[in-house]
C-alpha positions in Angstrom: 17.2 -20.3 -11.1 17.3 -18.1 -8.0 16.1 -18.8 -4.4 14.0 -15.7 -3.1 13.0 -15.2 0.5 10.0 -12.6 0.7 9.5 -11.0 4.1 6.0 -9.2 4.9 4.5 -8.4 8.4 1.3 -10.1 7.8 0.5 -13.1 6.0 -2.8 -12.6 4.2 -0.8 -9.7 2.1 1.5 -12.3 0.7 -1.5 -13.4 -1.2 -3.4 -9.9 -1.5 -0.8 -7.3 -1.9 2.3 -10.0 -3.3 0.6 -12.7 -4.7 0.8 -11.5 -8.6 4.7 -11.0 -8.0 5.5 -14.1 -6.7 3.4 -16.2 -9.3 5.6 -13.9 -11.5 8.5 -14.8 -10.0 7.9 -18.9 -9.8 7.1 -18.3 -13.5 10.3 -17.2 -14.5 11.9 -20.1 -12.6 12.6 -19.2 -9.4 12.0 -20.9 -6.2 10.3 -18.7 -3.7 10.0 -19.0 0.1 7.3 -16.4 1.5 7.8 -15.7 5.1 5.2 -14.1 7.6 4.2 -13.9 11.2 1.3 -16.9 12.2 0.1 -17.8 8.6 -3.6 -19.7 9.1 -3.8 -22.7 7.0 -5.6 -21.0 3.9 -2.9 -18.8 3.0 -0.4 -21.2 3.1 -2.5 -23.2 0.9 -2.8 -20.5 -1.5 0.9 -19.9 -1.7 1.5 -24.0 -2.1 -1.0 -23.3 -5.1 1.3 -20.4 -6.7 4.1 -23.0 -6.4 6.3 -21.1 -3.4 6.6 -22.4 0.5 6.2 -20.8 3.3 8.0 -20.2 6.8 6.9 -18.4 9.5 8.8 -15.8 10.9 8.7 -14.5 14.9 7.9 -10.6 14.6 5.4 -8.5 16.4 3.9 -6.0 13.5 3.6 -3.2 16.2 5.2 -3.9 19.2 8.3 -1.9 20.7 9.6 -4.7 22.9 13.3 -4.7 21.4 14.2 -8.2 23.1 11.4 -10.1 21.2 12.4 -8.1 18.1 16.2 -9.4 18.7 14.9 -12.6 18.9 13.3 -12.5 16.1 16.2 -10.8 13.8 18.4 -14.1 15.5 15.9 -16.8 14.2 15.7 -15.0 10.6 19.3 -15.2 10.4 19.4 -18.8 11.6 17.0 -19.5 8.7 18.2 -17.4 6.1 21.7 -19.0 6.4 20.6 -22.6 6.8 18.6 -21.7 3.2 20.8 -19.7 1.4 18.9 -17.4 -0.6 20.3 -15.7 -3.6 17.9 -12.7 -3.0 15.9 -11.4 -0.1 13.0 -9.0 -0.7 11.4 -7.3 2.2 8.1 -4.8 2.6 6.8 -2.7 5.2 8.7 -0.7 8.4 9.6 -4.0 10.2 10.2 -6.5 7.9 12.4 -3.9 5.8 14.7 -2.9 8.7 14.9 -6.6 10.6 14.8 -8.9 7.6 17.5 -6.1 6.0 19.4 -6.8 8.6 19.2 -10.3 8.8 20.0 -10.3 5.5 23.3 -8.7 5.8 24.6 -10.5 8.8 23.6 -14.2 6.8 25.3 -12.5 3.7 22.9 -13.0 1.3 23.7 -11.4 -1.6 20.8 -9.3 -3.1 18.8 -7.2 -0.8 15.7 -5.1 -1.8 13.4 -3.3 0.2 10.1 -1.8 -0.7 8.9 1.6 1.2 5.3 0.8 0.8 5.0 3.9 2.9 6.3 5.8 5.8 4.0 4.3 8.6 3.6 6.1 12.2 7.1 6.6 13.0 7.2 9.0 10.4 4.3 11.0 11.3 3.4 14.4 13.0 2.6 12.4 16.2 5.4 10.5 16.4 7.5 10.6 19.2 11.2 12.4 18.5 12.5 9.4 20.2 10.6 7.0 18.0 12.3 9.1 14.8 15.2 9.0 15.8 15.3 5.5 16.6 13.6 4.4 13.3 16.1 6.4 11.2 19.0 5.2 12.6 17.7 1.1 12.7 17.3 2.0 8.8 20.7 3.3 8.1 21.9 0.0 9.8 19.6 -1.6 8.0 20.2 -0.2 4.1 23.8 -1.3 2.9 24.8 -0.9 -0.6 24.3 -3.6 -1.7 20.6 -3.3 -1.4 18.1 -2.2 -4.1 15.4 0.5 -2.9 11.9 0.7 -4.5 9.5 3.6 -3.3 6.3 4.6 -4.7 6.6 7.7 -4.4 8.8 10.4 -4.9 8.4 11.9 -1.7 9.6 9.1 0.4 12.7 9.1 -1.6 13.4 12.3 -1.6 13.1 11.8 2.3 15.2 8.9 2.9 17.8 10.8 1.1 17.3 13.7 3.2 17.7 11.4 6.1 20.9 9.9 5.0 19.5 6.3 4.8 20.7 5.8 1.8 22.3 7.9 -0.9 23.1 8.2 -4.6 25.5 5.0 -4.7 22.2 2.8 -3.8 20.2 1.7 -6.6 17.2 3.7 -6.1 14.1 2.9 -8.3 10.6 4.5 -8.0 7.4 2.2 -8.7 4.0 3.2 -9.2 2.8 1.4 -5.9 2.4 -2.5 -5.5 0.2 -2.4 -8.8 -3.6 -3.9 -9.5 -4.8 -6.7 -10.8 -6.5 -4.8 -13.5 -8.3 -8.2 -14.5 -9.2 -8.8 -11.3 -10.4 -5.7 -10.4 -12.3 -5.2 -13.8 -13.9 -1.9 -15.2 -18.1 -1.3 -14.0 -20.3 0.5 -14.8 -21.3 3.5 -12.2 -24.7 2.9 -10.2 -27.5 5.4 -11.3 -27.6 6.6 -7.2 -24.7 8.5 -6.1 -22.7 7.0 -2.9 -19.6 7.7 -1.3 -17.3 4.5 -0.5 -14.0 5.0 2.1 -12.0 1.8 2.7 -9.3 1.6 5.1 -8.0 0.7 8.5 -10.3 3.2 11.1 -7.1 4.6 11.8 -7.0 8.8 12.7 -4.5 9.0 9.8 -6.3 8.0 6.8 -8.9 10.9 7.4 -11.5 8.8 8.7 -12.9 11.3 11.0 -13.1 14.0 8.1 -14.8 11.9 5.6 -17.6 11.4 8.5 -17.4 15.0 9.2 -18.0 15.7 5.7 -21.2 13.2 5.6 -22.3 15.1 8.5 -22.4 18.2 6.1 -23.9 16.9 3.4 -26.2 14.6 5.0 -27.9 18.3 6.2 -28.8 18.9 2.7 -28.8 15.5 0.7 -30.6 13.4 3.3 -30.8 10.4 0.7 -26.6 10.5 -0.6 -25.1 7.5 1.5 -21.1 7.6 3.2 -20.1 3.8 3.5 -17.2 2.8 5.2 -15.3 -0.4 5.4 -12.6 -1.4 7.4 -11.4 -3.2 10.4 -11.4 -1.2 13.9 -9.0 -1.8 16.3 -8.7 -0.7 20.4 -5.9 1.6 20.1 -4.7 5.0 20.7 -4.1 5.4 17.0 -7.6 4.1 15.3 -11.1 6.0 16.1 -12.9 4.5 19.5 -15.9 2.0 18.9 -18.0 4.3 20.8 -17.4 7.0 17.7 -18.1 4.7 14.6 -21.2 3.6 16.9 -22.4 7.4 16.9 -21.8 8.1 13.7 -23.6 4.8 12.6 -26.4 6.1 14.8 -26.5 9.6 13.9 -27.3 7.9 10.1 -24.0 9.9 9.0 -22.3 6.8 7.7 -23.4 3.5 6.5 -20.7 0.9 8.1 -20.0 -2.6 6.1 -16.9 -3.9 8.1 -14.3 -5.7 7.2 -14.2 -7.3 3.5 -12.0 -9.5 2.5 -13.4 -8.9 -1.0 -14.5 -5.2 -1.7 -14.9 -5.2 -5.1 -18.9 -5.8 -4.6 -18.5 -2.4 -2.3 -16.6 -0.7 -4.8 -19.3 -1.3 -7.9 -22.1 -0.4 -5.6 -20.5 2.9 -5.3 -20.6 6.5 -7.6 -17.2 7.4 -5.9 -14.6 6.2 -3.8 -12.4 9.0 -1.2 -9.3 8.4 0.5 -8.8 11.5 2.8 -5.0 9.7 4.2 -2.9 12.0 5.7 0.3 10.2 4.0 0.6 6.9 2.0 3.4 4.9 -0.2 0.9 4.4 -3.1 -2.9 3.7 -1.3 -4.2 0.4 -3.1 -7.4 1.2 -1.8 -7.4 3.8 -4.5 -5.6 2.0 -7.3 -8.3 -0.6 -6.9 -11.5 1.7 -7.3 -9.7 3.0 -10.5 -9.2 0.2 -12.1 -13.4 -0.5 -11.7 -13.4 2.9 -13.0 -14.5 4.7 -10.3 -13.8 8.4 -9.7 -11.8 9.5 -7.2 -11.3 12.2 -4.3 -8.2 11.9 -1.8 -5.6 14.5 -0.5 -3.2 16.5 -1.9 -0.7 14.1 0.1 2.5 12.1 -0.4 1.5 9.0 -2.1 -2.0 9.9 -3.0 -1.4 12.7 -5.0 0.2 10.1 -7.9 -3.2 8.3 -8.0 -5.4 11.7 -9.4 -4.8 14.0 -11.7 -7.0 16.9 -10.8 -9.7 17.7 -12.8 -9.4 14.5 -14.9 -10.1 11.5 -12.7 -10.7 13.3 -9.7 -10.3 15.9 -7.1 -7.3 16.4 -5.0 -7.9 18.5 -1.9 -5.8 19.3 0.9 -5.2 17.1 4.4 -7.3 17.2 7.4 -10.2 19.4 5.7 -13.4 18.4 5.3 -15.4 21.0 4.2 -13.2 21.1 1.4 -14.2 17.1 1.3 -17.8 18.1 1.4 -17.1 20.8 -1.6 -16.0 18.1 -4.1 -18.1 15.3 -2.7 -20.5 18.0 -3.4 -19.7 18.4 -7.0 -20.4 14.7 -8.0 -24.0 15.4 -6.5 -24.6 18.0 -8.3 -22.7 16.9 -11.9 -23.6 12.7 -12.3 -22.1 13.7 -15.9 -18.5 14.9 -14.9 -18.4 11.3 -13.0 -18.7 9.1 -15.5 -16.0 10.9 -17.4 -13.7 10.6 -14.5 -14.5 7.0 -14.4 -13.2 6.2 -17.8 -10.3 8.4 -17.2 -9.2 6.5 -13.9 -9.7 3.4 -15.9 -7.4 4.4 -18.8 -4.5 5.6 -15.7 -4.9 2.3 -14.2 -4.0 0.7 -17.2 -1.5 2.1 -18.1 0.4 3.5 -14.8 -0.8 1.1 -12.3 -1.1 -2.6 -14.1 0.6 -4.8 -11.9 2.2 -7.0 -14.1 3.9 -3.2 -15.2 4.9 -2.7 -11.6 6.6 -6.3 -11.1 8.2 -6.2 -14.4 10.3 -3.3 -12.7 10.8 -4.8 -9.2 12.1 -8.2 -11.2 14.4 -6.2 -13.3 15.9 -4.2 -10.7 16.6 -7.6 -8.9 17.9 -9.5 -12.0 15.2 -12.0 -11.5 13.6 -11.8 -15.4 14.3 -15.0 -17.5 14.4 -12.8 -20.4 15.7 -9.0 -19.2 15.1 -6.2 -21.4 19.2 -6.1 -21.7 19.9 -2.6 -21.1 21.2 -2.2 -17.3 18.3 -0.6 -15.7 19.3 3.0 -14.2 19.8 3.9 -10.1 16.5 5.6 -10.6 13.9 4.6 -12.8 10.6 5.7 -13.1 7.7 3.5 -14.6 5.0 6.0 -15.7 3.2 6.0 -18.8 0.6 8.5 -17.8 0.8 12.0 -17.2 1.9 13.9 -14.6 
């Protein structure tokens, strides 16, 4: 039996996004201690249920103040040598380079970070300083020791670029965190269409071209309805109030929040869009495909794994949305080509995208499986069963 520390930068994803893997992992007879900033009572509940503990860790998701960050890499050491981990897995920007780093200094002996995407300091806007600084926190970070799992190509091929790590790291490529393809269970399509984007308002996940392209639409389909859902925040990096107010007004989009369950959003749907500008692997997506929904997103890092176009869905390219409107268009006019996209998502969900896939991989690659396949799994493996 192994003692795993898990190291996320908000607590409700320990349950949402990690939950499967860590039930995964307490099955195969580990002891797990899942660590986040300010859990509320409920998900600590919910992680007692699973059978794993929890400790919370002192880390600012967003903030740059590097004093409060020290002090928080200086507690996580503190705990991480007073528990002695055998294995320390972290996931997202933060928690990979501070908790990495933590690890190594409190010598724990198996690190493995998951790139579940790039995040802002990666980004067109992003300051040089900020990239620079980020890179060179993640070479400290990355030893070779750890294990590296991306879900998508693109990001690997980029952190090699980079130098942050190289070919002596076990690199393994996963096909995003995975769905719950139970859970989220195939439905059938409503007879009206509808359009369904779920995300963070943020500028970056093509929020402002998906209402743009219900704008267009709306001019000639007066009756097709944009949803949105999705938690808004007052920052420069999110859309203002005042402009999800508008285009609520204007009659452009239909806005439903935030959900903590979507899947009732999702089945009341014809087709879900994800116009991101760049993602690890967007669950968003993975989600509506496993309740067999169609799919439009962009030609983009991280989305483009989700579609193959033509077959479940229509890839176009970032930051256009008349070419949105085009394909959204294309469902409006051909209800038939949807419903054979729908079953096709379906089928790629299962078999690229079932989670207990996805964590089968991550526990091999961290010698955490009670009974391993035997073979020693490669520097870079792939686990992909549809096609490309």
């Amino acid at each position: 039996m192994a003692k795993v520390v898990i190291i996320g930068n908000l607590s409700r994803c320990l349950i949402t996004f990690r939950g499967p893997l860590i039930k995964e992992m307490i099955e195969n007879g580990h002891d797990v201690i899942a660590c986040a900033p300010d859990a509320p009572e409920n998900i600590k509940e919910e992680l007692n249920k699973l059978g794993a503990s929890y400790h919370d860790i002192s880390l600012d998701r967003t903030g740059m103040n590097f004093l409060q960050d020290l002090r928080g890499i200086l507690n996580m050491v503190r705990f991480l040598k007073r528990v002695k981990p055998d294995v320390v897995l972290t996931y997202t920007i933060k928690p990979n380079i501070y908790g990495s780093i933590s690890a190594n200094i409190a010598k724990v002996p198996m690190v493995g970070s998951i790139i579940t995407g790039l995040g802002h300091p990666f980004s067109d806007s992003a300051s040089v300083i900020l990239k620079l600084a980020t890179v060179f926190l993640y070479r400290l970070a990355i030893t070779k020791k750890h294990v590296m799992f991306f879900q998508n190509r693109d990001d690997m091929d980029l952190f090699l670029e980079k130098k942050i790590v190289d070919k002596q790291n076990r690199l393994v490529l996963i096909n995003g965190s995975g769905v719950d393809i139970k859970y989220f269970s195939s439905k059938k399509l409503p007879a009206q269409i509808s359009f369904l984007l779920i995300a963070r308002l943020l500028k970056e996940k093509g929020v402002r071209e998906y209402a743009e392209a219900a704008k267009i639409l709306k001019k000639k389909y007066p009756d097709i309805v944009f949803r949105l859902v999705g938690p808004i925040k007052d920052d420069r990096f999110h859309i203002t109030q005042d402009e999800l107010d508008q285009w609520v007004k204007e009659g452009r989009i239909e806005f439903l929040g935030f959900l903590d369950d979507v899947r009732n959003a999702v089945e009341d749907a014809f087709v879900y869009v994800l116009p991101s500008y760049r993602e690890g692997t967007p669950r968003s997506v993975l989600e509506a495909m496993a309740m067999s929904r169609p799919i439009i997103t962009t030609d983009a890092p991280g989305c483009r794994e989700t579609v193959i176009d033509g077959v479940n869905g229509f890839l176009i390219p970032v930051g256009d949305s008349e070419a949105l409107a085009k394909a959204m268009e294309k469902f409006i006019l051909q209800p038939s080509m949807g419903h054979m996209m729908a079953s096709a998502s379906r089928r790629i969900a299962e078999e690229k995208f079932d989670v207990e896939k996805v964590n089968h991989v991550i526990l091999d690659n961290l010698g955490l499986l009670s009974n391993p396949c035997g073979q020693k799994s490669p520097k870079v493996a792939v686990n992909s069963a549809s096609p490309d």
